[in-house]
VEXTORRO-35650 format. One record per residue (C-alpha): residue number from 1; residue in one letter; chain; x, y, z. Coordinates in steps of 0.05 Angstrom, whole numbers, plus 5000, padded with zeros to 4 digits. Layout:
// residues N
+------+------+-------+------+------+------+
: resi : resn : chain :   c1 :   c2 :   c3 :
+------+------+-------+------+------+------+
:  NUM :    a :     A :    X :    Y :    Z :
...
+------+------+-------+------+------+------+
//
This chain:
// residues 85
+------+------+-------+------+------+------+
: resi : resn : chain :   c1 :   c2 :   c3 :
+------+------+-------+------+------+------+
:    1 :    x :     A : 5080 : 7846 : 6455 :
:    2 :    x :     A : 5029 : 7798 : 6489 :
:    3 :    x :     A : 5055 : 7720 : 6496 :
:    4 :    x :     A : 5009 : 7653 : 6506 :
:    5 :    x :     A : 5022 : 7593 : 6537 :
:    6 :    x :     A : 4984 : 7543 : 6499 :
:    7 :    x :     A : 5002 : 7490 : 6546 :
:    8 :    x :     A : 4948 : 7447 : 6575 :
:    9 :    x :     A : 4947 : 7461 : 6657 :
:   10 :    x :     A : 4976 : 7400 : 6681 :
:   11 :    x :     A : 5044 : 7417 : 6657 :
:   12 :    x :     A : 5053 : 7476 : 6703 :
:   13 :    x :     A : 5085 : 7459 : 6770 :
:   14 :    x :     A : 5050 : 7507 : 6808 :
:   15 :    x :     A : 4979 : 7473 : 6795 :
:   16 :    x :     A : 5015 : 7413 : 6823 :
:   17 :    x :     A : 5040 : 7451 : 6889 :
:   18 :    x :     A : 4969 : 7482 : 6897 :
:   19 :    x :     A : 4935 : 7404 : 6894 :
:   20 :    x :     A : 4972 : 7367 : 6927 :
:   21 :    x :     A : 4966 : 7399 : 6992 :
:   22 :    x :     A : 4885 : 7378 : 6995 :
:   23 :    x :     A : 4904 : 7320 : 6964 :
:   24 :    x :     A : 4951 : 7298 : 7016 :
:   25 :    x :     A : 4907 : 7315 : 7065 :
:   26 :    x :     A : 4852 : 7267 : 7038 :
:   27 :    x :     A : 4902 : 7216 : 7029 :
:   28 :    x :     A : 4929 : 7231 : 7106 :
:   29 :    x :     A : 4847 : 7226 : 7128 :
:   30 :    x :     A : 4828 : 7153 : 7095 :
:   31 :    x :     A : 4892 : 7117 : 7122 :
:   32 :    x :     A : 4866 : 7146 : 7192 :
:   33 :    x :     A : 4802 : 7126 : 7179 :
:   34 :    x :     A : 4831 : 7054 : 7163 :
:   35 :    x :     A : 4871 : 7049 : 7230 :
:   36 :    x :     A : 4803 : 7075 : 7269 :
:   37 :    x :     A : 4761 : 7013 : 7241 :
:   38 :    x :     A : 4819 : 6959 : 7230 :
:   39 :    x :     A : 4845 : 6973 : 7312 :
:   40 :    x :     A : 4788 : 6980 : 7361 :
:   41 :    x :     A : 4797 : 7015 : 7426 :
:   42 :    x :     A : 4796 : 6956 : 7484 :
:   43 :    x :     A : 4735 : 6947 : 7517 :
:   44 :    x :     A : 4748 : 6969 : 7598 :
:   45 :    x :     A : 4745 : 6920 : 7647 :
:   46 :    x :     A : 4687 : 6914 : 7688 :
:   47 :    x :     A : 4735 : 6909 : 7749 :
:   48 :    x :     A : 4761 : 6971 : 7737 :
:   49 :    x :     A : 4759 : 6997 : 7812 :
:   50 :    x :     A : 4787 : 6937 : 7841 :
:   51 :    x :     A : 4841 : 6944 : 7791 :
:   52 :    x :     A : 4864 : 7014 : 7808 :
:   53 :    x :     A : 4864 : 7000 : 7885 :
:   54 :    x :     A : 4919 : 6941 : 7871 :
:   55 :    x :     A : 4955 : 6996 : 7834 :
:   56 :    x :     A : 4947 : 7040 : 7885 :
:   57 :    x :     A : 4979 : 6988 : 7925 :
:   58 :    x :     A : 5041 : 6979 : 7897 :
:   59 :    x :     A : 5054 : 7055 : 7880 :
:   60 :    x :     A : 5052 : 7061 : 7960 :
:   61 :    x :     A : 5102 : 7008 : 7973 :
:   62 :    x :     A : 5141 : 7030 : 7924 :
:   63 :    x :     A : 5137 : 7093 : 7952 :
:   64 :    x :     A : 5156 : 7069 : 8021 :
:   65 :    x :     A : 5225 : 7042 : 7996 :
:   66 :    x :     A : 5239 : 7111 : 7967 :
:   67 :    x :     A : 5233 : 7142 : 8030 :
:   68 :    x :     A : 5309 : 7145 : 8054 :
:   69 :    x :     A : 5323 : 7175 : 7978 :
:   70 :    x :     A : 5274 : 7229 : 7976 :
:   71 :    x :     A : 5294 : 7253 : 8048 :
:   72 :    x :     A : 5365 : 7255 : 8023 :
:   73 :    x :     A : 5343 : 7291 : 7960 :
:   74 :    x :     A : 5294 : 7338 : 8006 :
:   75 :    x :     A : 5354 : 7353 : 8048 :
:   76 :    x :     A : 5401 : 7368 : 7989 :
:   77 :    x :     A : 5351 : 7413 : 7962 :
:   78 :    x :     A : 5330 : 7457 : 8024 :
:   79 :    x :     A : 5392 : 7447 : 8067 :
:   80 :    x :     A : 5348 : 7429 : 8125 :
:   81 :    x :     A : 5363 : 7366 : 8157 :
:   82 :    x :     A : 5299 : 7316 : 8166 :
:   83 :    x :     A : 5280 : 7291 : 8249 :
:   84 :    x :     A : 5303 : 7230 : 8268 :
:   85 :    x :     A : 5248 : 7188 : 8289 :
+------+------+-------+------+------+------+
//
């Protein structure tokens, strides 16, 4: 006893599952295509170096304040106390 479906193939789910993954995927690829053209990358500033040497700046300071903290955390860590200067 052999049985037909004589349904046209869009009314079976699983051709749905098996399309919409690609699909969804193509779908996924244009909208990141859109955000690539409609948000350019900024251009870098020609005074790049100069730029990084002020940050470099501040990161020390900034570092320098630090200093009591990260000898008390040192000290915490390793048990050994840090000469007195």
């Amino acid at each position: 006893m052999e049985t037909k479906d004589n349904k046209p193939w869009w009314s079976f789910g699983y051709v749905w599952l098996i399309i919409s993954g690609p699909l969804l995927v193509v779908i996924a690829s244009f909208i990141t295509l859109y955000i690539a053209i409609s948000r350019p990358d900024p251009v870098i500033d020609d005074d790049y170096y100069r730029h990084g040497i002020e940050i470099n700046k501040t990161l020390n300071e900034q570092r320098d304040s630090l200093a009591p903290a990260i000898q008390g955390r040192n000290q915490a860590a390793t048990g050994i106390k840090p000469a007195q200067h």
